[in-house]
N, C-alpha and C positions, 0 to 999 in steps of 0.2 A: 597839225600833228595827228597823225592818225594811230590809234590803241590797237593794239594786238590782241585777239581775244580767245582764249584756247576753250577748245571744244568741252561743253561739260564734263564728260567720262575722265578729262584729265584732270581735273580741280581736285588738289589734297581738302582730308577734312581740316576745319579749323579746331580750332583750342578748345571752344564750346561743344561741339560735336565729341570731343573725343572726351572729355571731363565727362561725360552725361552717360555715353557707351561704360567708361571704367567704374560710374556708381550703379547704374543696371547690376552690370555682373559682380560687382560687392554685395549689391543687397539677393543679389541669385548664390554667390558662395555662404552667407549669413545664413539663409534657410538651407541649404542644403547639410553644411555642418550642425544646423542644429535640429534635423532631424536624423542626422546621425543617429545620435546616443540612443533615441526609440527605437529607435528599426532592430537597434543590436541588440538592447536588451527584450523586443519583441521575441530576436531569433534565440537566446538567450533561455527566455520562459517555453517556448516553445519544445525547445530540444528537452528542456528538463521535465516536463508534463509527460512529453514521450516516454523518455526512460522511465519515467513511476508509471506509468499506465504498462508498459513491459513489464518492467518487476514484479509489481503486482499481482500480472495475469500468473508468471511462474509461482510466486510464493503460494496462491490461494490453490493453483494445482496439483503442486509439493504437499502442501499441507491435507489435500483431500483425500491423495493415492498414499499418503502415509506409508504405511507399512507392505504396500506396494513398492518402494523404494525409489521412485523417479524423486530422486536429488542432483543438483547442481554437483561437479567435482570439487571435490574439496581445496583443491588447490585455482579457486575461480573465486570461493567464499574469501572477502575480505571483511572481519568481522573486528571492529573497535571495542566493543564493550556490549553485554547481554546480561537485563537485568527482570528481575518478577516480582510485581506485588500482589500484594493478597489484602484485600481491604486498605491498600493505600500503607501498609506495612512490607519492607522488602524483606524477601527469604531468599532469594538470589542477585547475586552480583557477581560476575565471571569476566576477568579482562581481556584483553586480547592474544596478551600471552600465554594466560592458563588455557584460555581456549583451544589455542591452536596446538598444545601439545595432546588433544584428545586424539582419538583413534580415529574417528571420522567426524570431522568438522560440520560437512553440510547432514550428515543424520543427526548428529547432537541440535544443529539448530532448528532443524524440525520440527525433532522431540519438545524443543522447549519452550517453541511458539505454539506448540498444541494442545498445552498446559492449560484445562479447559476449568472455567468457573465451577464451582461446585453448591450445586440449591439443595437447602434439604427441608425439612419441616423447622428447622430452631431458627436457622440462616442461614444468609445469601453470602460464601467466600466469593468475594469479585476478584479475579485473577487476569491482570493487565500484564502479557511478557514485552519489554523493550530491547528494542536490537538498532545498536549505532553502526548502520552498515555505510559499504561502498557499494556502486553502481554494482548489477550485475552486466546488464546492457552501458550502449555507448562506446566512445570512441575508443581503438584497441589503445591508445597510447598513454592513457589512464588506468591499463592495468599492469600490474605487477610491483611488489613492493618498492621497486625503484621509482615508483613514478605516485607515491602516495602521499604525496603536498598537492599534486595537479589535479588529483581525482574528485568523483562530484559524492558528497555525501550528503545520506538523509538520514534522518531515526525514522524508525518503524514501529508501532504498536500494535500489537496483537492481541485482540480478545474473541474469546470460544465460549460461546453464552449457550446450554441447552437449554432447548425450549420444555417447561414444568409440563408435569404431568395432571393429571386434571382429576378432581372426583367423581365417581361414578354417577352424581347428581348432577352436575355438570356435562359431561357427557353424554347424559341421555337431553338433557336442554340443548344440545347444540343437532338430535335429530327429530321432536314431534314437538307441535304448538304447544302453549299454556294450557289448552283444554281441549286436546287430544288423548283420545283413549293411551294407556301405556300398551309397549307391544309383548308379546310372550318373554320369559323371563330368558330361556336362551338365546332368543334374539335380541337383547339388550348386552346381554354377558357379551354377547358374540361384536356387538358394536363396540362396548364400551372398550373389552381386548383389543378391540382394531388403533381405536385412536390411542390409546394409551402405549400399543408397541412403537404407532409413527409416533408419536410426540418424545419416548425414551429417548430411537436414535435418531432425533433431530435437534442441529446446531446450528446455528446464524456465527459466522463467522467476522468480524469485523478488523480488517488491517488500514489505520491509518498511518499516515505520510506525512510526514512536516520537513522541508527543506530550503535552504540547504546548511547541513550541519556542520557546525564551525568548532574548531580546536577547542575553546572554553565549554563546549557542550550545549550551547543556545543554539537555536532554528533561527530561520527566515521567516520569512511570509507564505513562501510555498505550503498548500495545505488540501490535502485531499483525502476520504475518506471511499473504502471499497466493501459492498457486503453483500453477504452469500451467502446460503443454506449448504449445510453439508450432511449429509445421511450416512449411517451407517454405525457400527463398534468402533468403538475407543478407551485401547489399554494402556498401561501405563507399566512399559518396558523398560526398568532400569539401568538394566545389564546392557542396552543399547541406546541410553540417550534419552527417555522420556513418553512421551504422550503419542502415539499415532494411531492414525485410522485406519479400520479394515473397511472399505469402502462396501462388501460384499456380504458382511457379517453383520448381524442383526442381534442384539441383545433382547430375548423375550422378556416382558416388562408383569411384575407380579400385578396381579390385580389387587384393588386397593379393599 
């Protein structure tokens, strides 16, 4: 009896061949979907770090040119709730409806983020403004009131800390040794005036970030803080919304 024997390249797989190939590619789909979940919420954190690093860079720029007027349009500000403490004590709470029936939305919120601490010789008013905004950046399709369940919210805090002014005994320790001669009494005057006008109109600006902000008013995990010096005059313009900078305008500081 002679066997017929067909050439290799024609042989189907067997049963065990093919059970081994379909757990391969299960345990290849099992990692693959479960690195899903991270990859998304990688791109996820990513996008959002973006937009607060943008926001950011606008707000602390708004807030500097102040009274220069480079503000966002009013109708771009989407504003939930803006609130101010002063020693941990609120004297402002404005909701989104009263807000937005103001005359100008994005100069009112300016004003009120600029709302700077106030140091004097009795005490330190620590003045913290909060703002439960929406994206200014990000996808277009996030903004406009129709689309403001989908949109990505943060809170914002704003604090405007001047830098104290210093005593003329002080002042003069930060230009000759312990036991260096003192220098003429003009040129002391003349120093002392120096640092005490920069220290007047100088501010450290400080805007933190926590996201992302949920209907009940709690944060995420997201969290970043941003700070900056700001120089210049800082008035306190009622009739338009509050607190801005003349970036250009110096306040001469009395001598002590």
């Amino acid at each position: 009896m002679n066997l017929i024997h067909s050439p290799r390249g024609e042989q189907a797989f067997t049963m065990v061949e093919i059970a081994i190939a379909l757990g391969v590619i299960g345990f290849a789909l099992v990692a693959i979907v479960g690195v899903l979940p991270t990859g998304l919420k990688a791109q996820r954190d990513n996008r959002e770090e973006t937009i607060i690093n943008q926001d950011a860079s606008y707000f602390i720029e708004a807030i500097r040119s102040g009274a220069q007027g480079a503000f966002y349009p009013s109708n771009s500000i989407y504003l939930d709730r803006i609130r101010i403490e002063s020693n941990g004590v609120e004297i402002v709470n404005i909701a989104k409806k009263d807000f937005d029936s103001l005359p100008n939305v994005s100069r009112n919120l300016m004003g009120l983020l600029s709302t700077p601490t106030r140091i004097t010789d009795v005490k330190t008013n620590w003045v913290v403004t909060e703002a439960h905004l929406r994206a200014l950046s990000g996808a277009v399709i996030e903004k406009g009131p129709a689309n403001e369940n989908i949109a990505f919210r943060y809170r914002m805090r704003s604090q405007l800390v001047p830098v104290t002014s210093v005593s003329t005994q002080q002042s003069l320790g930060l230009f000759r040794s312990t036991n260096a001669p003192l220098w003429p009494l003009d040129e002391r005057n003349n120093r002392v005036r120096q640092v005490i006008n920069v220290m007047t109109n100088l501010y450290e600006l400080r805007l933190s970030f926590a996201w992302p902000l949920r209907e009940n008013g709690t944060v995420g995990q997201g969290h970043q803080v941003f700070r900056t010096l700001l120089s210049g005059s800082i008035t306190n313009d009622t009739i338009n919304g509050g607190w801005f900078f003349a970036p250009s305008l110096f306040t001469p500081a009395l001598m002590p």
